[in-house]
C-alpha positions in Angstrom: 14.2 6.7 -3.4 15.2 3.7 -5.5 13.4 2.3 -8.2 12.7 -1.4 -6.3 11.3 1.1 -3.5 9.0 2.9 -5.8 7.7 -0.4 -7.0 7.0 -2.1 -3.9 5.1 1.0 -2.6 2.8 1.0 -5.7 2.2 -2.4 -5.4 0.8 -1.6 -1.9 -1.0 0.7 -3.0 -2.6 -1.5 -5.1 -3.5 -4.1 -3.0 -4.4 -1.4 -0.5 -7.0 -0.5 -3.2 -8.4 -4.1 -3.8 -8.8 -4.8 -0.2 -11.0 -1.9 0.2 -13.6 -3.8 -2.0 -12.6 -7.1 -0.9 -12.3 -6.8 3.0 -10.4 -10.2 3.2 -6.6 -9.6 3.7 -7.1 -6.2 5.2 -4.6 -4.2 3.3 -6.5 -1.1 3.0 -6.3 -0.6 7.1 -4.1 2.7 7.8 -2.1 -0.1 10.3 -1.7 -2.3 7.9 -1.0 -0.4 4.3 1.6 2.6 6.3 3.1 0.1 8.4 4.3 -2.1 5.1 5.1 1.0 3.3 7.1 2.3 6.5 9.0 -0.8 5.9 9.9 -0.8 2.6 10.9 3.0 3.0 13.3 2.5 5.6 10.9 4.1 7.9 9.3 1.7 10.1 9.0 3.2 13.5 7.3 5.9 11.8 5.1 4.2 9.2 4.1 2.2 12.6 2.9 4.9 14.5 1.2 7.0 11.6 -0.7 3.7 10.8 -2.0 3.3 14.6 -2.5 7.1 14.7 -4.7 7.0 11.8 -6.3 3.5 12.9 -7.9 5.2 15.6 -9.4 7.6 13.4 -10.4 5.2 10.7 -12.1 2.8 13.3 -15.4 5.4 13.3 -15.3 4.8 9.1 -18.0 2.2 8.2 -20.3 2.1 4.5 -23.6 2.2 6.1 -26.6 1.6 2.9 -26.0 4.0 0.9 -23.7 5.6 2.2 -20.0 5.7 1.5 -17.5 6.1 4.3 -13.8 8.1 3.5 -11.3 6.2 2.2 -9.3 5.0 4.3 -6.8 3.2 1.8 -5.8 6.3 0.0 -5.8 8.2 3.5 -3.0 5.5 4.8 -1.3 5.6 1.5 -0.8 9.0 0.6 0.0 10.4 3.9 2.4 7.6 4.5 3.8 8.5 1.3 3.9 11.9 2.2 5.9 11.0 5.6 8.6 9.0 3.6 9.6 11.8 0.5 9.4 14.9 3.9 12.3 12.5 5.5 11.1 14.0 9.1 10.6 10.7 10.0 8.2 10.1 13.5 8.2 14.2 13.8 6.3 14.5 10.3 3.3 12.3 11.5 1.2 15.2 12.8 1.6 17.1 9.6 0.9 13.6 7.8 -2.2 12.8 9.7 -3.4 16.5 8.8 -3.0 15.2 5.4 -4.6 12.5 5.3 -8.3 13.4 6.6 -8.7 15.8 3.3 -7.2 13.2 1.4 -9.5 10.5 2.6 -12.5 12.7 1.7 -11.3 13.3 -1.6 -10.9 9.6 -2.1 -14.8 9.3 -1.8 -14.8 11.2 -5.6 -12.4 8.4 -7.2 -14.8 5.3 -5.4 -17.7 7.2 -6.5 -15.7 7.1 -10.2 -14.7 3.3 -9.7 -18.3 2.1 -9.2 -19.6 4.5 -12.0 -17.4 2.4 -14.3 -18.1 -0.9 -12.6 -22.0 -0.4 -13.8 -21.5 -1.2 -17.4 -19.2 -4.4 -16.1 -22.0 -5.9 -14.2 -24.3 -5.6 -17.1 -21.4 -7.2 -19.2 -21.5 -10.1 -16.9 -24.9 -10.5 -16.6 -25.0 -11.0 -20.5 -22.3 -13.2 -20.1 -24.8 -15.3 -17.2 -27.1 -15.7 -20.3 -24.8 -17.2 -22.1 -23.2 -19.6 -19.8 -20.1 -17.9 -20.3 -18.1 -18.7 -17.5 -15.0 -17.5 -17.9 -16.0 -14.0 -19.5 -17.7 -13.6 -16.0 -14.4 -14.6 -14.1 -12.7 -11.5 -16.6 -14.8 -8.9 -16.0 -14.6 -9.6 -12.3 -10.7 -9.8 -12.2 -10.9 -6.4 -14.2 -13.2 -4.6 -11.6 -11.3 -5.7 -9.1 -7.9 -4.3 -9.9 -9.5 -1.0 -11.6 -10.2 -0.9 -7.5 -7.0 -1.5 -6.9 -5.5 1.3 -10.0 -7.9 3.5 -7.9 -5.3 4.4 -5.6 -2.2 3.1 -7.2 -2.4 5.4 -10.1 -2.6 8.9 -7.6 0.0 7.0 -5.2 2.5 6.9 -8.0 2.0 10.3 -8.4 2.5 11.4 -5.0 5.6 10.0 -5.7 7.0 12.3 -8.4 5.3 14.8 -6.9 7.0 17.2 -3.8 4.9 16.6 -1.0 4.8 20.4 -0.1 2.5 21.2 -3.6 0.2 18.7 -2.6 -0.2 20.2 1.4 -0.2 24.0 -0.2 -3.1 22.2 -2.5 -5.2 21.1 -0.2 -4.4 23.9 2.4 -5.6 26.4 -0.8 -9.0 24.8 -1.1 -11.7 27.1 -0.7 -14.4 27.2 2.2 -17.5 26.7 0.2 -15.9 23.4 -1.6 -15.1 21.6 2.3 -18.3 22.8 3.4 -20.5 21.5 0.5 -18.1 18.3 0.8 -19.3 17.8 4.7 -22.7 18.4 3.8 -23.0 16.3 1.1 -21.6 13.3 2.8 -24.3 14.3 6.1 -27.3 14.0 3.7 -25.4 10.8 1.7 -25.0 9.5 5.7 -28.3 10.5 6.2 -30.2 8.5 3.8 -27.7 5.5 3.9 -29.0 5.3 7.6 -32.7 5.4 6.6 -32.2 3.0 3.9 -30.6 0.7 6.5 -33.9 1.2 9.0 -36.3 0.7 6.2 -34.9 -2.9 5.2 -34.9 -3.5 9.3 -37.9 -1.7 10.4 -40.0 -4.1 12.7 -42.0 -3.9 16.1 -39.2 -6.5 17.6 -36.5 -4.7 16.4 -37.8 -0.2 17.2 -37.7 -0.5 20.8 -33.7 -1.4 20.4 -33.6 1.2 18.1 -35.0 3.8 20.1 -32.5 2.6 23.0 -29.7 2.9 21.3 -30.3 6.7 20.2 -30.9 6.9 23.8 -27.8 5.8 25.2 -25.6 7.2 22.1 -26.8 10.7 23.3 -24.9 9.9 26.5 -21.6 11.5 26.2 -19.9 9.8 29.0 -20.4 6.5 27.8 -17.5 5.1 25.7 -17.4 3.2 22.8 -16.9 0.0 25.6 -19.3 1.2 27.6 -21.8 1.2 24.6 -20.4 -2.2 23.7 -21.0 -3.6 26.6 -24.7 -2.9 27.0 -25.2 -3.8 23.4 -24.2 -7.4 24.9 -26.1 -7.4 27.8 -29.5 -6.5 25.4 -28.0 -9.2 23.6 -28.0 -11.6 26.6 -31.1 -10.5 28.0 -33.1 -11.7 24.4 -31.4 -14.9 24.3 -32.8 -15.9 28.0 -36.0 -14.4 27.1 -35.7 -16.4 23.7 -35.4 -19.5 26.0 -37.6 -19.2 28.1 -40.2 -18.7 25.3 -39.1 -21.9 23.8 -39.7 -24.0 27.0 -43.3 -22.7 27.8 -43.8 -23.3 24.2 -42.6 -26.5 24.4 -44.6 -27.2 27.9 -47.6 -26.2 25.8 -47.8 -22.5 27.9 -48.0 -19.6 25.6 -49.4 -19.0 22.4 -46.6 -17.9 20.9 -44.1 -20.1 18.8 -42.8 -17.5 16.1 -39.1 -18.0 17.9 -39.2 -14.3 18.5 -39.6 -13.7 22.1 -40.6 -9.7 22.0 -42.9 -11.0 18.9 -44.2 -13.6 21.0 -44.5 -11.6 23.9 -46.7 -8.6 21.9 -49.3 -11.3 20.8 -50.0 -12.4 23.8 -50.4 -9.0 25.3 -52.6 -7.8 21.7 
């Protein structure tokens, strides 16, 4: 692997990093970051089809409150990486997509370190704030933003001096009891994200949804479409119901005029 090739990759993985944090030009997506690095590798057929692979898997991954979902920017580097120095070009994918889910649950341990560090910056800004000090702000922001982005340059480069068959055997050789604990950790970190979410949301319009959509979600036949699809039609259904409780309000029927038709339609019947 050349020198210009080892940079470019690094440099993905480093804007693969910042868009993780800053969800604008998307290059943290397993499509987006294994399909560039595919292409400058040489490898683009492959880097294509690991990143689709993997975008499938990565389109369930969503921070919810609290909680933190895997990372999918050092999942789409690292196995991509991985692909490129095993040379078995579209036949390494599976072996590279085996990788990567370990990989992307490790990554939770370095985002968990990057906004650790990114505490003491915020509090540097704020006294900044105080005093007016514009452009010490704009620093401290610049710097959290590419210590984001070192986050998974700095173990990307070293995948890349590193034989990918030490880090497989590594993370093949890791006990029981540390995946385990890592699973269930990241339930109860899910868990609580989830009620955060429901406590800043909690009202009487909004439970009945709620409830619902448990409902349906225990339905195993439905797809993700399926799902979709009624989540419009709910959607639908409250926007005529939010029109017709503006024009009897405007007609002067109803006592309601919050603009909340299920509101509305609960103080009438209280």
């Amino acid at each position: 692997m050349s020198i210009f090739t080892i940079i470019m990759i690094i440099l993905i993985a480093f804007l693969a990093g910042m868009g993780g944090i800053l969800d604008e030009f998307q290059f943290h997506q397993p499509l987006v970051a294994c399909t560039l690095i595919g292409m400058v590798s040489g490898q683009l057929e492959a880097g294509v089809i690991l990143g689709g692979s993997l975008q499938m898997i990565a389109l369930g991954w969503a921070n919810i409150g609290a909680a933190v979902a895997p990372d999918a920017a050092l999942a789409s580097v690292a196995s991509a990486i991985i692909l490129v120095q095993s040379g078995m070009g579209v036949e390494g994918i599976g072996s590279s997509i085996a990788v990567a889910i370990p990989l992307a649950v490790a990554g939770l341990f370095l985002t968990m370190l990057a906004r650790t560090l990114a505490v003491p910056m915020v509090h540097m800004m704020d006294k900044a704030a105080e005093n007016a000090e514009f452009g010490k702000i704009q620093l401290w922001q610049v710097l959290a933003i590419c210590m984001q982005g070192l986050r998974i340059a700095i173990p990307a480069a070293a995948l890349l001096f590193i034989p990918a068959e030490i880090v497989q055997n590594f993370l093949q050789s890791m006990p029981a009891w540390l995946t385990d604990g890592m699973s269930i950790g990241g339930g109860m970190v899910v868990a609580v994200g989830y009620a955060m979410v429901i406590n800043m949301m909690a009202t009487r319009e909004v439970w009945p949804f709620f409830a619902i959509g448990f409902c349906i979600a225990a339905i195993s036949e439905l797809t993700l479409m399926a799902i979709g699809a009624i989540g419009v039609a709910f959607a639908l259904i409250y926007l005529q119901l939010y029109d017709r409780g503006a024009a009897a309000n405007a007609g002067g029927v109803g006592n309601g005029n919050s603009g909340d038709p299920l509101g509305d339609i609960l103080d009438d019947y209280e």
